[in-house]
PDBQT receptor file of N, H, CA, C and O in Angstrom, charges set to zero:
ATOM      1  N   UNK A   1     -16.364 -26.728  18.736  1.00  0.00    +0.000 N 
ATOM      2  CA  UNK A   1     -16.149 -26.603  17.310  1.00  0.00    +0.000 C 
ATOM      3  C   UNK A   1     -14.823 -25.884  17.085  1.00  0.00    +0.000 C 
ATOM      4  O   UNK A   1     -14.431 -24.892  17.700  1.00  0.00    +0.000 OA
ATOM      5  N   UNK A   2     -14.236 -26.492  16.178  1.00  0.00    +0.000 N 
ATOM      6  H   UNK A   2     -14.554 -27.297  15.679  1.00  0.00    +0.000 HD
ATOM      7  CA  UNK A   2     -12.550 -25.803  16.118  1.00  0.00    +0.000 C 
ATOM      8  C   UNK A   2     -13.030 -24.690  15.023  1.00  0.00    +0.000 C 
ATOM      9  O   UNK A   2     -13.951 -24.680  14.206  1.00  0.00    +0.000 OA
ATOM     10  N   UNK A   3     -11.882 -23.646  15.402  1.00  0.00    +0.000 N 
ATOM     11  H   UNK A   3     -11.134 -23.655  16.066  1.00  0.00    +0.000 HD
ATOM     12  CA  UNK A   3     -11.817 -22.401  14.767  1.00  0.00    +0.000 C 
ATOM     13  C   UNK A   3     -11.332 -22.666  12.981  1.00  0.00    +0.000 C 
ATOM     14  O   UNK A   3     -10.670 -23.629  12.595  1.00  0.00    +0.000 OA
ATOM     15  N   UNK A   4     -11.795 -21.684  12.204  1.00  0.00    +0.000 N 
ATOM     16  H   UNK A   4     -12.333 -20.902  12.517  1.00  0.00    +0.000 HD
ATOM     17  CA  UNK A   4     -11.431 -21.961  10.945  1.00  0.00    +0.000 C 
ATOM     18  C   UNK A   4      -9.333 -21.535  10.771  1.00  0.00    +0.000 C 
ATOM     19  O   UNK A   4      -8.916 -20.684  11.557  1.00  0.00    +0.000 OA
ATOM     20  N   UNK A   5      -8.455 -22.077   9.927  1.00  0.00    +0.000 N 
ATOM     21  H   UNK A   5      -8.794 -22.768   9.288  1.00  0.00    +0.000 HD
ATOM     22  CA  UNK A   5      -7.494 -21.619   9.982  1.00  0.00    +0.000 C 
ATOM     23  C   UNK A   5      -7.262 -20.378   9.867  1.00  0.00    +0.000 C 
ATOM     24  O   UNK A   5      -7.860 -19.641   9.082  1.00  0.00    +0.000 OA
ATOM     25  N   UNK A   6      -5.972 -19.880  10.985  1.00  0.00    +0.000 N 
ATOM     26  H   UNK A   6      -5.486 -20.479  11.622  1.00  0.00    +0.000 HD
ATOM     27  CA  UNK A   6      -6.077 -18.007  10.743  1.00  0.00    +0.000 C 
ATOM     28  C   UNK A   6      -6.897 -17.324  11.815  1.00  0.00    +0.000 C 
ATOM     29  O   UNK A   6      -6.383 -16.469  12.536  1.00  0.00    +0.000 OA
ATOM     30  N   UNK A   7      -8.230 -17.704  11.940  1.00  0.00    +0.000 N 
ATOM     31  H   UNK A   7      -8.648 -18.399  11.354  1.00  0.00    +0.000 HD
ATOM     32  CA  UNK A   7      -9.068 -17.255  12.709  1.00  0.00    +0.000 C 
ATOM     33  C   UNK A   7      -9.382 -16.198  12.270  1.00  0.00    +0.000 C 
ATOM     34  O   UNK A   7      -9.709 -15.949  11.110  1.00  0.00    +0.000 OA
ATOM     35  N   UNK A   8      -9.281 -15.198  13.518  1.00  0.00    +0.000 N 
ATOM     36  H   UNK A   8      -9.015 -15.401  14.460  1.00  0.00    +0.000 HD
ATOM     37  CA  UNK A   8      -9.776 -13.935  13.004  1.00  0.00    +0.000 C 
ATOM     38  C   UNK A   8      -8.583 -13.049  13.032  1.00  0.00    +0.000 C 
ATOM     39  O   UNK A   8      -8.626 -11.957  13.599  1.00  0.00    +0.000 OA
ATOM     40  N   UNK A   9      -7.570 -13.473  12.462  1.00  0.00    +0.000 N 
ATOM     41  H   UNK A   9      -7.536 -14.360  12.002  1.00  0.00    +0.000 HD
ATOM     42  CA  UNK A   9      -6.366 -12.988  11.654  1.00  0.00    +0.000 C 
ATOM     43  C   UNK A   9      -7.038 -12.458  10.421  1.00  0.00    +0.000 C 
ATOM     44  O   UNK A   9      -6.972 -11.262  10.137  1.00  0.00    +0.000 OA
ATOM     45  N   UNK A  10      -7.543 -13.139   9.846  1.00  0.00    +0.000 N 
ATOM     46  H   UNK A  10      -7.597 -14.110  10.076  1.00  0.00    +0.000 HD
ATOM     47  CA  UNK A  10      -7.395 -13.147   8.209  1.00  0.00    +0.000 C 
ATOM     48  C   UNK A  10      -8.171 -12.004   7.815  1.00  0.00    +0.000 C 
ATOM     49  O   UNK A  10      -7.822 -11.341   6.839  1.00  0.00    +0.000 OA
ATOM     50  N   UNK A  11      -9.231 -11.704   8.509  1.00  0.00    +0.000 N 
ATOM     51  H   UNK A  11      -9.515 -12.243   9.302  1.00  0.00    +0.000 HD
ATOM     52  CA  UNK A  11      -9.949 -10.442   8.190  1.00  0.00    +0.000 C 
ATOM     53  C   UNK A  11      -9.267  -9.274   8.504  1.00  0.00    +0.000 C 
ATOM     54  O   UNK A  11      -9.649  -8.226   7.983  1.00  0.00    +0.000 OA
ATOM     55  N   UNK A  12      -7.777  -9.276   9.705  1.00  0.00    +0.000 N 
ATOM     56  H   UNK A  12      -7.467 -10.127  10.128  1.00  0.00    +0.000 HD
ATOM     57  CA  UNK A  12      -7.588  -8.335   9.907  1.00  0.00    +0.000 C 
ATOM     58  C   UNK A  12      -6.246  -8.380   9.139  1.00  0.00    +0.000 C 
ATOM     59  O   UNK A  12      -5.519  -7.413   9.366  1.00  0.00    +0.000 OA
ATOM     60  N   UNK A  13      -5.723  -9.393   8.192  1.00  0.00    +0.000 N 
ATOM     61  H   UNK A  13      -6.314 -10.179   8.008  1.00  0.00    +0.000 HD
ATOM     62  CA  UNK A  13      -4.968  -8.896   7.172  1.00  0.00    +0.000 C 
ATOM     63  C   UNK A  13      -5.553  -8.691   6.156  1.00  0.00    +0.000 C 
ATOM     64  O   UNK A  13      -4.717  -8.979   5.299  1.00  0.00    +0.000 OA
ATOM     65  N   UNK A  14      -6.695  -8.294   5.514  1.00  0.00    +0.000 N 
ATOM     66  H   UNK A  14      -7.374  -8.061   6.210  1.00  0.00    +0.000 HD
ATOM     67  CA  UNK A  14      -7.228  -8.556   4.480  1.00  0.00    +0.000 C 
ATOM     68  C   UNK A  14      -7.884  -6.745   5.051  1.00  0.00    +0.000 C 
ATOM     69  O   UNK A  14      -7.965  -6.007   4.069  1.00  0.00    +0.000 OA
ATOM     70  N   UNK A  15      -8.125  -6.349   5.808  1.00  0.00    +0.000 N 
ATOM     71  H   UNK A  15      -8.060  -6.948   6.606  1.00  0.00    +0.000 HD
ATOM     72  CA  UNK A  15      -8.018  -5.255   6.122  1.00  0.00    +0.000 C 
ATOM     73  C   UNK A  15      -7.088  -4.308   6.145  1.00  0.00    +0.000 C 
ATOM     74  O   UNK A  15      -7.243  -3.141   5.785  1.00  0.00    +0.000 OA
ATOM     75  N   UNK A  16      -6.056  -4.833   6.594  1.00  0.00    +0.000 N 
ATOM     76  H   UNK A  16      -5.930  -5.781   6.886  1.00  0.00    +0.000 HD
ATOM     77  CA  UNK A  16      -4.358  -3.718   6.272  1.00  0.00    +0.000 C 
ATOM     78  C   UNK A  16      -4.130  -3.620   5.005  1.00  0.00    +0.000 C 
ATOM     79  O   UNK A  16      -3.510  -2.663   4.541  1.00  0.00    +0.000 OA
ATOM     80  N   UNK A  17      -4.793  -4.998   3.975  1.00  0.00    +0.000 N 
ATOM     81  H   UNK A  17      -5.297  -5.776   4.352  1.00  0.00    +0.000 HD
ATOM     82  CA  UNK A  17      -4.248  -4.566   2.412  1.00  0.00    +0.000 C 
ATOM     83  C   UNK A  17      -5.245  -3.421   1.639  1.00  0.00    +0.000 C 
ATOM     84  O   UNK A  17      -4.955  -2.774   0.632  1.00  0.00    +0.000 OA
ATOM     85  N   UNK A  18      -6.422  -3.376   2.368  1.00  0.00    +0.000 N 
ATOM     86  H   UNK A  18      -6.658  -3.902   3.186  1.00  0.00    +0.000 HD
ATOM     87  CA  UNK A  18      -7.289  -2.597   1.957  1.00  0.00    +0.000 C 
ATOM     88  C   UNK A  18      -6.463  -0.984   2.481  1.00  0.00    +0.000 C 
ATOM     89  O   UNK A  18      -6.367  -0.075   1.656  1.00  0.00    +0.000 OA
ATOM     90  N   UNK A  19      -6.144  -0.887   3.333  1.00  0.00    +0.000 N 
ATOM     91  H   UNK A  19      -6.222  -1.625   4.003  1.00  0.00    +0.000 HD
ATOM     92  CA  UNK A  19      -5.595   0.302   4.140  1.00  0.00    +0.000 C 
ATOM     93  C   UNK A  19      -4.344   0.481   3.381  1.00  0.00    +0.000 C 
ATOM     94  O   UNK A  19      -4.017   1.666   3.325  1.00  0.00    +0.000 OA
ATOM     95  N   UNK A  20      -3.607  -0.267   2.826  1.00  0.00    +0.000 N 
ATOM     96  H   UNK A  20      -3.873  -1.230   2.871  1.00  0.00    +0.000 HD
ATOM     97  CA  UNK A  20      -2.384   0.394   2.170  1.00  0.00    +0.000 C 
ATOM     98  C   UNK A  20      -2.999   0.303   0.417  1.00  0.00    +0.000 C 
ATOM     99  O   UNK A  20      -2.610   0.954  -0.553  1.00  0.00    +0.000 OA
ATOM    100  N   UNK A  21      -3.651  -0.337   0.466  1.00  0.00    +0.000 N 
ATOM    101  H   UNK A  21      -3.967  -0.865   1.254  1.00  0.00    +0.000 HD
ATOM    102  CA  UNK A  21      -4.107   0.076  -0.877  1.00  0.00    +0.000 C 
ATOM    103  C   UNK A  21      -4.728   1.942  -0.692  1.00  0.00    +0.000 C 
ATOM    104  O   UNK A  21      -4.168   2.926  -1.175  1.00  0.00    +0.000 OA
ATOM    105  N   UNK A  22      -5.395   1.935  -0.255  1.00  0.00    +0.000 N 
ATOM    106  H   UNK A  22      -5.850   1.136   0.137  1.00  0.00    +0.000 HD
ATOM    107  CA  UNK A  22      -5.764   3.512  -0.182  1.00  0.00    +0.000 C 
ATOM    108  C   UNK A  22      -5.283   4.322   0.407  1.00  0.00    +0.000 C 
ATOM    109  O   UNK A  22      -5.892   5.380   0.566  1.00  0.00    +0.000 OA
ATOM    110  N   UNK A  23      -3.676   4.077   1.096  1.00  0.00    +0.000 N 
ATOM    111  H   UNK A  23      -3.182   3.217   0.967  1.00  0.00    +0.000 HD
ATOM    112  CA  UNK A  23      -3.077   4.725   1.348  1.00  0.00    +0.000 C 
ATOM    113  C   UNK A  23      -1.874   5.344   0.435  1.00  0.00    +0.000 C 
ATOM    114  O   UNK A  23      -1.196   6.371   0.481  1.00  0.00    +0.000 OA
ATOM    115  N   UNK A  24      -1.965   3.987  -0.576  1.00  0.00    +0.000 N 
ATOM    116  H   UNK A  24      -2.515   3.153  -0.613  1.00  0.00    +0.000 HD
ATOM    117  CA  UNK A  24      -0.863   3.733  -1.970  1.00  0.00    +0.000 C 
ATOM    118  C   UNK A  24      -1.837   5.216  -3.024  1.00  0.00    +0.000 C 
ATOM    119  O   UNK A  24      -1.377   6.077  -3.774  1.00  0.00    +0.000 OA
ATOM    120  N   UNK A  25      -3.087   4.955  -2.647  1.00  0.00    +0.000 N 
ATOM    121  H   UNK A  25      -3.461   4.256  -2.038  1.00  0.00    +0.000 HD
ATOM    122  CA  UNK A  25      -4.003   5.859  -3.895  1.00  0.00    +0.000 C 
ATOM    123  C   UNK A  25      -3.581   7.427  -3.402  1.00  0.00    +0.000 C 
ATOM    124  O   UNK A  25      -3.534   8.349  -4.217  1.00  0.00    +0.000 OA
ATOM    125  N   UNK A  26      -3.302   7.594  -2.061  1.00  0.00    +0.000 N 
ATOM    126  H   UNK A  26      -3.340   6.845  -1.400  1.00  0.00    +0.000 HD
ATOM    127  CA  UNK A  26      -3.373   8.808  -1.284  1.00  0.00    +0.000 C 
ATOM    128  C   UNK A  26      -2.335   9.598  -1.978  1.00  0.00    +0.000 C 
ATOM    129  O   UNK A  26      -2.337  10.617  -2.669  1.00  0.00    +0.000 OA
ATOM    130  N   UNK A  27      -1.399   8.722  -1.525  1.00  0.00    +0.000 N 
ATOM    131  H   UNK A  27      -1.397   7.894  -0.964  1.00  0.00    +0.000 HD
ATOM    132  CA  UNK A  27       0.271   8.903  -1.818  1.00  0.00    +0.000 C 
ATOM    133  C   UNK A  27       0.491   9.590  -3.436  1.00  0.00    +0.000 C 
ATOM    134  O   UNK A  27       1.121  10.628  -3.642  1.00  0.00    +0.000 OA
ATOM    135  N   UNK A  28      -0.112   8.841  -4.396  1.00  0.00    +0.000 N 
ATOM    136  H   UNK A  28      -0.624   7.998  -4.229  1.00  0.00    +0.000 HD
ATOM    137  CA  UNK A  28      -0.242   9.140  -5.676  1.00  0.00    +0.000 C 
ATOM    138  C   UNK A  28      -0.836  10.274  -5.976  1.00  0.00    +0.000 C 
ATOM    139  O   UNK A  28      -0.356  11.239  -6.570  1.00  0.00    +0.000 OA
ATOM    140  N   UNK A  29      -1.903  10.130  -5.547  1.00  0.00    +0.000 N 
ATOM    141  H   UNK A  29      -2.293   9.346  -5.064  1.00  0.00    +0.000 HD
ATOM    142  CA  UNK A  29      -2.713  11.660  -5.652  1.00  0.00    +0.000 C 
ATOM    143  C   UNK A  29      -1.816  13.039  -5.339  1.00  0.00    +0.000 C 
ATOM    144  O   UNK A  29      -1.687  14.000  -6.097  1.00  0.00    +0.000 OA
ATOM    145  N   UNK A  30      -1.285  12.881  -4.129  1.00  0.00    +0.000 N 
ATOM    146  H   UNK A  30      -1.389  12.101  -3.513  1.00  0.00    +0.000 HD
ATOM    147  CA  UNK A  30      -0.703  13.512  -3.482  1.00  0.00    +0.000 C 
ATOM    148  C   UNK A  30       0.633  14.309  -4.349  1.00  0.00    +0.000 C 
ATOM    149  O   UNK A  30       1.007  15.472  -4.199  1.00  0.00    +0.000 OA
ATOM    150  N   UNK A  31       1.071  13.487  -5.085  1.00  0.00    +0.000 N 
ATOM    151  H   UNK A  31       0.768  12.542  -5.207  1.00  0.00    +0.000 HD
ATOM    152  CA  UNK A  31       2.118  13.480  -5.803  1.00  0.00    +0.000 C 
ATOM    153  C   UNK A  31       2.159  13.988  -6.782  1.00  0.00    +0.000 C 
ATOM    154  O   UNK A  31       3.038  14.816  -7.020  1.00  0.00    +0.000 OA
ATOM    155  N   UNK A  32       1.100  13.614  -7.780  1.00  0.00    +0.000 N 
ATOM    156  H   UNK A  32       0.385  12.941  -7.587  1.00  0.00    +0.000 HD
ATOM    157  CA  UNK A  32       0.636  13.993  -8.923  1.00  0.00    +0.000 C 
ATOM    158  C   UNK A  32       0.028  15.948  -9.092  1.00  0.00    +0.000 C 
ATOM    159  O   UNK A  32      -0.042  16.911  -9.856  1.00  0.00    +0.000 OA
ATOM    160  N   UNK A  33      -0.264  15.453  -7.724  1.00  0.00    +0.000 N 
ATOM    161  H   UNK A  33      -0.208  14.671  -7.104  1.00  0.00    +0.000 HD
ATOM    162  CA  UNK A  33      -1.183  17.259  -7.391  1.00  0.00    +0.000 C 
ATOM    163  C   UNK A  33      -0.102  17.820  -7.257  1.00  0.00    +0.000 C 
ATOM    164  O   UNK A  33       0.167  18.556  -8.206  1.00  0.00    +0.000 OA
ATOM    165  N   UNK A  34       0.671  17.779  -6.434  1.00  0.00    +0.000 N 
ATOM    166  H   UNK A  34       0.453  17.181  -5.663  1.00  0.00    +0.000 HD
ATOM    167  CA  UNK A  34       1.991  18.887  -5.839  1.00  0.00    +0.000 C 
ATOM    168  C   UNK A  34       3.585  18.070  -6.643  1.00  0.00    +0.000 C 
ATOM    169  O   UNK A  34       4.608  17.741  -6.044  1.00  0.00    +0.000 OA
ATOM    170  N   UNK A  35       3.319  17.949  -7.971  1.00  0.00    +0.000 N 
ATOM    171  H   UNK A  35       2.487  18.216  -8.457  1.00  0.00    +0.000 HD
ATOM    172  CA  UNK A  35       4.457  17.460  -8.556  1.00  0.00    +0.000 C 
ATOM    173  C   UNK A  35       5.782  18.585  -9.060  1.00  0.00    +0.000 C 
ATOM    174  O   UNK A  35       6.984  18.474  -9.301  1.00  0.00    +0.000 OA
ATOM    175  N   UNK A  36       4.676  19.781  -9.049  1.00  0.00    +0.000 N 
ATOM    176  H   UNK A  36       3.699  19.871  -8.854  1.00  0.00    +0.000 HD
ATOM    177  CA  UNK A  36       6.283  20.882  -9.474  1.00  0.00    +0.000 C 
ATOM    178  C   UNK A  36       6.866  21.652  -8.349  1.00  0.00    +0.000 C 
ATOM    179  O   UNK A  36       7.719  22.533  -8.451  1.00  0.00    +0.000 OA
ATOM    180  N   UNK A  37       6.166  21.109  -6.995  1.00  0.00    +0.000 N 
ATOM    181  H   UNK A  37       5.473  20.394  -6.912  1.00  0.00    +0.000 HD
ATOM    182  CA  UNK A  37       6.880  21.866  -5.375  1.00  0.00    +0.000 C 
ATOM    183  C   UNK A  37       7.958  20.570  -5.297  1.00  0.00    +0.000 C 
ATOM    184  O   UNK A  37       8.767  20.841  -4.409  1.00  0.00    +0.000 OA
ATOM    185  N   UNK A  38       8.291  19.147  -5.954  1.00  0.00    +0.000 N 
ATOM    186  H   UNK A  38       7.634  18.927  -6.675  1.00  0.00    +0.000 HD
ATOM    187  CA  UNK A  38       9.413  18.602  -5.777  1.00  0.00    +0.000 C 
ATOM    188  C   UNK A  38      10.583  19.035  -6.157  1.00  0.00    +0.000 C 
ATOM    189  O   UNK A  38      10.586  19.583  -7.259  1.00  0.00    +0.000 OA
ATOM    190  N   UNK A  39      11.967  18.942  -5.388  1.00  0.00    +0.000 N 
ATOM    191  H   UNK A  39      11.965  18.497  -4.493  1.00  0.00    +0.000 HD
ATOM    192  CA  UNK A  39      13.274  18.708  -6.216  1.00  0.00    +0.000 C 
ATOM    193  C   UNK A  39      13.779  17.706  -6.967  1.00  0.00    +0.000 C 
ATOM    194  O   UNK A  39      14.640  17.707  -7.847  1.00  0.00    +0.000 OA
ATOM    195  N   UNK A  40      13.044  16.753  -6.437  1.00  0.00    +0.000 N 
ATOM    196  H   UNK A  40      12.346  16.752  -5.722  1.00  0.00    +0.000 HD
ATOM    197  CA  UNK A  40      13.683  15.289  -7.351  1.00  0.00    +0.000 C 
ATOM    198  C   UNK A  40      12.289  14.628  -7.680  1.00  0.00    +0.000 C 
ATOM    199  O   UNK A  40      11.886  13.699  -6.981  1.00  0.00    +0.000 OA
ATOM    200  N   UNK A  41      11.686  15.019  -8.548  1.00  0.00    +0.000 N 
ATOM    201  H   UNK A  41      12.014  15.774  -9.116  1.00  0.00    +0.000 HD
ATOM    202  CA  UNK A  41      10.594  14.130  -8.816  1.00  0.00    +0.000 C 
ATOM    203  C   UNK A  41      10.441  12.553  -9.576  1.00  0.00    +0.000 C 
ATOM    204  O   UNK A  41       9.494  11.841  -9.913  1.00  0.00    +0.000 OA
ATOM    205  N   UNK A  42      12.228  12.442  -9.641  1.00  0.00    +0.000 N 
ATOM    206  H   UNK A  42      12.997  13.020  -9.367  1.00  0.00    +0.000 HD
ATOM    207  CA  UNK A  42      12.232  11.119 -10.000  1.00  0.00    +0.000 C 
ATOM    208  C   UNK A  42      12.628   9.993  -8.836  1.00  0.00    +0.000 C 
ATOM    209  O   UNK A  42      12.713   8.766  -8.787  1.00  0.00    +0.000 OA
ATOM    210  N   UNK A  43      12.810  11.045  -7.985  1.00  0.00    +0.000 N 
ATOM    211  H   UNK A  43      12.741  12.042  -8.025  1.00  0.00    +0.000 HD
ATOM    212  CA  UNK A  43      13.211  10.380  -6.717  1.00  0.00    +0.000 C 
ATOM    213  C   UNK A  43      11.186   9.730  -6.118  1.00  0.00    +0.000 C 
ATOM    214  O   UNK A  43      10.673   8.624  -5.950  1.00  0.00    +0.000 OA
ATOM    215  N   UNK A  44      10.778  10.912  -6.019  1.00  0.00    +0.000 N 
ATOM    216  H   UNK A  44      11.194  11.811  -6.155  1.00  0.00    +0.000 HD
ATOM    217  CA  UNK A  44       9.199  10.614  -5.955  1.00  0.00    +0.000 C 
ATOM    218  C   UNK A  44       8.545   9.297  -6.280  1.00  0.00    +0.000 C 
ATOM    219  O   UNK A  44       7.709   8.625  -5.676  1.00  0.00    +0.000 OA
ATOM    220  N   UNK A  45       9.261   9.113  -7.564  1.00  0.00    +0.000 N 
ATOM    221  H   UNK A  45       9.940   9.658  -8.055  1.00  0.00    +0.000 HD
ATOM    222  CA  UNK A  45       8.661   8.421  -8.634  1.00  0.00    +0.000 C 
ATOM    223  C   UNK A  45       9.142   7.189  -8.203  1.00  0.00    +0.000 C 
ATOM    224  O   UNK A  45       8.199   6.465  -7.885  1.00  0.00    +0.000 OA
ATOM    225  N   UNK A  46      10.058   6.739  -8.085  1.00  0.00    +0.000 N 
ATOM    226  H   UNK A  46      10.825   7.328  -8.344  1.00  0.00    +0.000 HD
ATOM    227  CA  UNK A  46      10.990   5.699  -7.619  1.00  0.00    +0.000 C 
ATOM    228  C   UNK A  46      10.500   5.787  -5.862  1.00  0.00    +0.000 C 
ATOM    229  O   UNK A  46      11.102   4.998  -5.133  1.00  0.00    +0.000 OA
ATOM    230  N   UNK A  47       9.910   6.303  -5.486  1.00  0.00    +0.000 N 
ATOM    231  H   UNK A  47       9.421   6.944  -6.078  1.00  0.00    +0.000 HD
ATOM    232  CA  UNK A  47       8.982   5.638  -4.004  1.00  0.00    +0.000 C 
ATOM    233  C   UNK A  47       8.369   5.622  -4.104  1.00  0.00    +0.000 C 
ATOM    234  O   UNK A  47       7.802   5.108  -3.140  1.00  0.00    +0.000 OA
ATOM    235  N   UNK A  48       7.632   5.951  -4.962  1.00  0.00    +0.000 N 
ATOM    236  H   UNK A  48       8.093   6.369  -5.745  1.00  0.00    +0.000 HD
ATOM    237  CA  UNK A  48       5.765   5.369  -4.965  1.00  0.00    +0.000 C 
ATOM    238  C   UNK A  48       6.167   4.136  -5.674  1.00  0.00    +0.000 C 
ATOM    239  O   UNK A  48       5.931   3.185  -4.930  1.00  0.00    +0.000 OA
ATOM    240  N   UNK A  49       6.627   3.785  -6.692  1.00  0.00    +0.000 N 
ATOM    241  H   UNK A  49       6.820   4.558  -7.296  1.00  0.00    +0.000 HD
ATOM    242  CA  UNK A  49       7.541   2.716  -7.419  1.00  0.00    +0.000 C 
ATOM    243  C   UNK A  49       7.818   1.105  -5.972  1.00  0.00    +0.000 C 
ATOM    244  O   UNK A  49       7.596  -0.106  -5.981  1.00  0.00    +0.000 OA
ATOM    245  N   UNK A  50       8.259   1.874  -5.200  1.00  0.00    +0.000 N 
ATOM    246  H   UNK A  50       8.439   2.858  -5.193  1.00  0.00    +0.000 HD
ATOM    247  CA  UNK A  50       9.036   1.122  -4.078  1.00  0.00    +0.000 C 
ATOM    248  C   UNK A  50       7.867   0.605  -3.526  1.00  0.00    +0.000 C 
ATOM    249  O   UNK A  50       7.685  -0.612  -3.521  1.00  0.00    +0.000 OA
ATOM    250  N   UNK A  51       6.762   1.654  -2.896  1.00  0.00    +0.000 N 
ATOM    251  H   UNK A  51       6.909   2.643  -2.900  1.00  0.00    +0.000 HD
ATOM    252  CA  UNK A  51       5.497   1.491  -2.002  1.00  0.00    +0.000 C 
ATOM    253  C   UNK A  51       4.485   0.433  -3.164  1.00  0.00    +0.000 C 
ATOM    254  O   UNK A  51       3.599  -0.312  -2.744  1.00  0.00    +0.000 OA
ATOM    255  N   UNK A  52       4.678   0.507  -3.963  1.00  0.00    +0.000 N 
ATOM    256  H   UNK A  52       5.398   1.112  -4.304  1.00  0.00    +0.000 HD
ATOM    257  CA  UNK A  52       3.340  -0.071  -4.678  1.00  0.00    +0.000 C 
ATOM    258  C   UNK A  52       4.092  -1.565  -4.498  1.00  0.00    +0.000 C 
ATOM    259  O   UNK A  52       3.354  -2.434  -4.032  1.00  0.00    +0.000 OA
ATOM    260  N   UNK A  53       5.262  -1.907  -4.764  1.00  0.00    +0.000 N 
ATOM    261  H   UNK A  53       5.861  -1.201  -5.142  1.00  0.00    +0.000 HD
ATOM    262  CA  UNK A  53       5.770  -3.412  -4.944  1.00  0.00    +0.000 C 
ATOM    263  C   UNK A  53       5.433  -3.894  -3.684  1.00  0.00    +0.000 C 
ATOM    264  O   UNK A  53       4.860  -4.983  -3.717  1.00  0.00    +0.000 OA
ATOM    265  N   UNK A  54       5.660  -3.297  -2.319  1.00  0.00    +0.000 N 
ATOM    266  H   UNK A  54       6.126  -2.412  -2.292  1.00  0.00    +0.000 HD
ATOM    267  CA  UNK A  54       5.614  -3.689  -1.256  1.00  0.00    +0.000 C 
ATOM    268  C   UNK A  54       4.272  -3.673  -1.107  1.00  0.00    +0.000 C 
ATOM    269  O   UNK A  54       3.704  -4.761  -1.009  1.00  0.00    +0.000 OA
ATOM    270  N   UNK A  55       3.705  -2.777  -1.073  1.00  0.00    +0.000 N 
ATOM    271  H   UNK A  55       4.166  -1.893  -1.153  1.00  0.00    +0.000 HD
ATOM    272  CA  UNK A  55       1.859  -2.990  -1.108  1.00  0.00    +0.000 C 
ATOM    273  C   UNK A  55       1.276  -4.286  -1.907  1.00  0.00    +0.000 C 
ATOM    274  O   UNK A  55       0.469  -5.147  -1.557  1.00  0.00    +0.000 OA
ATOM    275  N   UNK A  56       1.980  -4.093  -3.087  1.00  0.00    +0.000 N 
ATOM    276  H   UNK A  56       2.636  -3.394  -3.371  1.00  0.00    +0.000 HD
ATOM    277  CA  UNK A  56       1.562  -6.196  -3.727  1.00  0.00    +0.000 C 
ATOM    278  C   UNK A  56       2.253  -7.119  -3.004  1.00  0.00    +0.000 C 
ATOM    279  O   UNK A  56       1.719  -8.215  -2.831  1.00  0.00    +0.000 OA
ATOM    280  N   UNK A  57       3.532  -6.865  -2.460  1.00  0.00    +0.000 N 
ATOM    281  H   UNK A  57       3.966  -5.975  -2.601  1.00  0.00    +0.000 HD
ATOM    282  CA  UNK A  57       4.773  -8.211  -1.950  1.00  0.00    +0.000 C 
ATOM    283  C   UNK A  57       3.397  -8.498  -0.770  1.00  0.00    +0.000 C 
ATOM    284  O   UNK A  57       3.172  -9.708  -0.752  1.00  0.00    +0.000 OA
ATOM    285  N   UNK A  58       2.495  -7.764   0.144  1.00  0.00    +0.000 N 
ATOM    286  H   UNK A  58       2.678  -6.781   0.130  1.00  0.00    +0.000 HD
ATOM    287  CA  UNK A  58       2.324  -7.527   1.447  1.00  0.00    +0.000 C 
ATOM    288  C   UNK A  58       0.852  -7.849   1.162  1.00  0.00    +0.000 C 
ATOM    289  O   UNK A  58       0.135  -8.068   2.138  1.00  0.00    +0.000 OA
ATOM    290  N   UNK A  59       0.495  -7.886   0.328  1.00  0.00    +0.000 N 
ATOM    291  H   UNK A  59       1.078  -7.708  -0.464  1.00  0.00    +0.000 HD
ATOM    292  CA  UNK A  59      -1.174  -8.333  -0.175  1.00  0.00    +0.000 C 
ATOM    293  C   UNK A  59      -1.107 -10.022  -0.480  1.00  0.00    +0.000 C 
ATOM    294  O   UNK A  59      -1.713 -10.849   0.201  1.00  0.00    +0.000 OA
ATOM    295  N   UNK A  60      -0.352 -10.305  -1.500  1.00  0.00    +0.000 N 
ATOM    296  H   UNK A  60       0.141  -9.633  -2.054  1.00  0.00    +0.000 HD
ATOM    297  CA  UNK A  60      -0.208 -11.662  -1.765  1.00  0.00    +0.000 C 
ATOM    298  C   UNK A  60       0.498 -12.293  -0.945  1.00  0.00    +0.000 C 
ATOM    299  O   UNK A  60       0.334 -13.509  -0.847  1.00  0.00    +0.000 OA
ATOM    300  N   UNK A  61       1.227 -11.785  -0.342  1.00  0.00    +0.000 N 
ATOM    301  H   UNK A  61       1.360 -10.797  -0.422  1.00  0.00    +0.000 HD
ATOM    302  CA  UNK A  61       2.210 -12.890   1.228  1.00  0.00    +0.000 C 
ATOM    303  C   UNK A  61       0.945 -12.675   2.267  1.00  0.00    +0.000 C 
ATOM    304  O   UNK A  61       1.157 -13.702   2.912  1.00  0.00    +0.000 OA
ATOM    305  N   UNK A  62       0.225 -12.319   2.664  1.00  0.00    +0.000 N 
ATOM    306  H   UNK A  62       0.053 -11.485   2.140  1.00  0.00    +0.000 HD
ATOM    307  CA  UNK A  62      -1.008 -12.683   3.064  1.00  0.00    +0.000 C 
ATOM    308  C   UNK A  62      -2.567 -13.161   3.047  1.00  0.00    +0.000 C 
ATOM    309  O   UNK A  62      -3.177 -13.313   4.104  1.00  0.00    +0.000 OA
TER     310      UNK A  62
């Protein structure tokens, strides 16, 4: 019996998006809590900014 396409790829990308999704939530939290120990909190802002596009570019390209 032939394998379905992907195989058992697909669960284990469908697993990394789960993992940067709650790593994206971490990050935020993280940020939000300790926002007045930054110097550039717009710099902050503009990488979680960066991480979230790539966390969607990296969910839907898989």
């Amino acid at each position: 019996m032939p394998s379905p396409p992907g195989g058992f790829e697909v669960p284990l990308w469908r697993a990394l998006a789960v993992f940067r999704l709650a790593s994206l939530a971490y990050v935020c939290v993280l940020a939000v809590r300790d926002a007045d120990r930054y110097d550039h909190p717009y710099a902050v802002g503009a990488l979680i900014l960066i991480m979230a596009a790539w966390t969607a570019a990296t969910a839907v390209g898989y």
